[in-house]
C-alpha positions as CSV (number, residue, x, y, z in Angstrom):
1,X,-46.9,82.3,18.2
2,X,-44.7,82.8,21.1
3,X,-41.3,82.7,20.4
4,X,-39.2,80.4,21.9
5,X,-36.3,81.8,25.0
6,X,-33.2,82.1,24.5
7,X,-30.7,78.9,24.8
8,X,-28.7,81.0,27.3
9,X,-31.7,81.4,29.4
10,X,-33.1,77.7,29.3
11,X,-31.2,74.6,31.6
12,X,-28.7,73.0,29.8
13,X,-29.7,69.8,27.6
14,X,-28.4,66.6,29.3
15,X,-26.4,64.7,26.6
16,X,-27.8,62.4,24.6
17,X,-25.1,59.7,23.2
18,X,-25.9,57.2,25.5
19,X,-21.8,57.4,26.5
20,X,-20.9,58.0,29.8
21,X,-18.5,60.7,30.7
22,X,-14.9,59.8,32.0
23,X,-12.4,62.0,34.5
24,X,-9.6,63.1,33.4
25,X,-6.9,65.3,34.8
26,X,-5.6,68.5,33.1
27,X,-3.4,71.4,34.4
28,X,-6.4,73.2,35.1
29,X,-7.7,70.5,37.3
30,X,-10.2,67.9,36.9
31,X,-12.6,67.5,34.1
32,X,-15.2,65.3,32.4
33,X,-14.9,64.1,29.1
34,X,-17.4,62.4,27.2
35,X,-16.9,60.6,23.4
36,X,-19.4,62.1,20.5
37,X,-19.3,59.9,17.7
38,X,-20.0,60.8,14.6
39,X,-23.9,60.0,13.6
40,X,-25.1,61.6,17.0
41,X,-23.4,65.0,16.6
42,X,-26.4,66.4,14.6
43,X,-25.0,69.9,15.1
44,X,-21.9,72.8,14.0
45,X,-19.7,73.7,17.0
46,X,-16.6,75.5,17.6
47,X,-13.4,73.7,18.9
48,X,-12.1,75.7,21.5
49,X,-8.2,74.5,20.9
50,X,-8.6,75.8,17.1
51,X,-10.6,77.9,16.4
52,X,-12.2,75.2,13.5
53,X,-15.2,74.2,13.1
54,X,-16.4,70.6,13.8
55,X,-19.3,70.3,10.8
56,X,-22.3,68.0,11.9
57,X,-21.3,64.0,11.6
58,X,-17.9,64.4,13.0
59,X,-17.0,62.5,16.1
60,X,-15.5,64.6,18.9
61,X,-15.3,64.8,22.2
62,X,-17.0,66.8,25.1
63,X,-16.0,68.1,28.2
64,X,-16.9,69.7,31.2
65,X,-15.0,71.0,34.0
66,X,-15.6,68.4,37.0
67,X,-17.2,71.4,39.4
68,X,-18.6,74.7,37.9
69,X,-16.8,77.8,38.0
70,X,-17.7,80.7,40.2
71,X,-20.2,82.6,38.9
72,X,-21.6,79.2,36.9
73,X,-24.8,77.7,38.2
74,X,-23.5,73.9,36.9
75,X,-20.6,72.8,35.2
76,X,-22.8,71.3,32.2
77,X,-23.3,74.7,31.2
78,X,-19.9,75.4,30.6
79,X,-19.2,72.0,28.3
80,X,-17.7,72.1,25.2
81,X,-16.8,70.3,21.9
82,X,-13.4,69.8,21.0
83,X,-11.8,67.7,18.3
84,X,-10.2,64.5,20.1
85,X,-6.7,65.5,18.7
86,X,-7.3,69.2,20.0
87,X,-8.3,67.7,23.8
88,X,-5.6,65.1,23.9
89,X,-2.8,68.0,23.0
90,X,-4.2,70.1,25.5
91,X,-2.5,70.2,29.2
């Protein structure tokens, strides 16, 4: 059985929600932020702004800087999942 590669060497998965992303300006510059709600996030992730976890069935949100970073081949791969409070405090 062949195993299966790596998730940091395989494209990105586009997202799924059926929402579409938004803009929205930070100090950092521009970025895209999309809404997760609860029954589609199917998954454990990390919130950046804490350090907590967000537990499969929460709704969050998603964001993405607007253009990749240097170094990053797209800006998708560098989303990530934040508890709305945690996004909205951030500047």
């Amino acid at each position: 059985m062949a195993k299966r590669p790596s998730k940091h060497l395989r494209e990105p998965r586009p997202l799924s929600s059926g929402a579409f992303a938004r803009l929205e300006q930070k100090a950092d510059g521009p970025w895209m932020v999309q809404t997760m709600p609860a029954d589609a996030a199917t998954k454990s992730y990390s919130c950046p702004g804490c350090n907590q976890q967000l537990p499969p069935g929460t709704a969050h949100v998603v964001t993405w800087p607007r253009e990749a970073s240097l170094g990053s081949a797209s800006a998708v791969e560098e989303r990530r999942h934040w508890h709305t409070s945690c996004w909205q405090r951030r500047q």
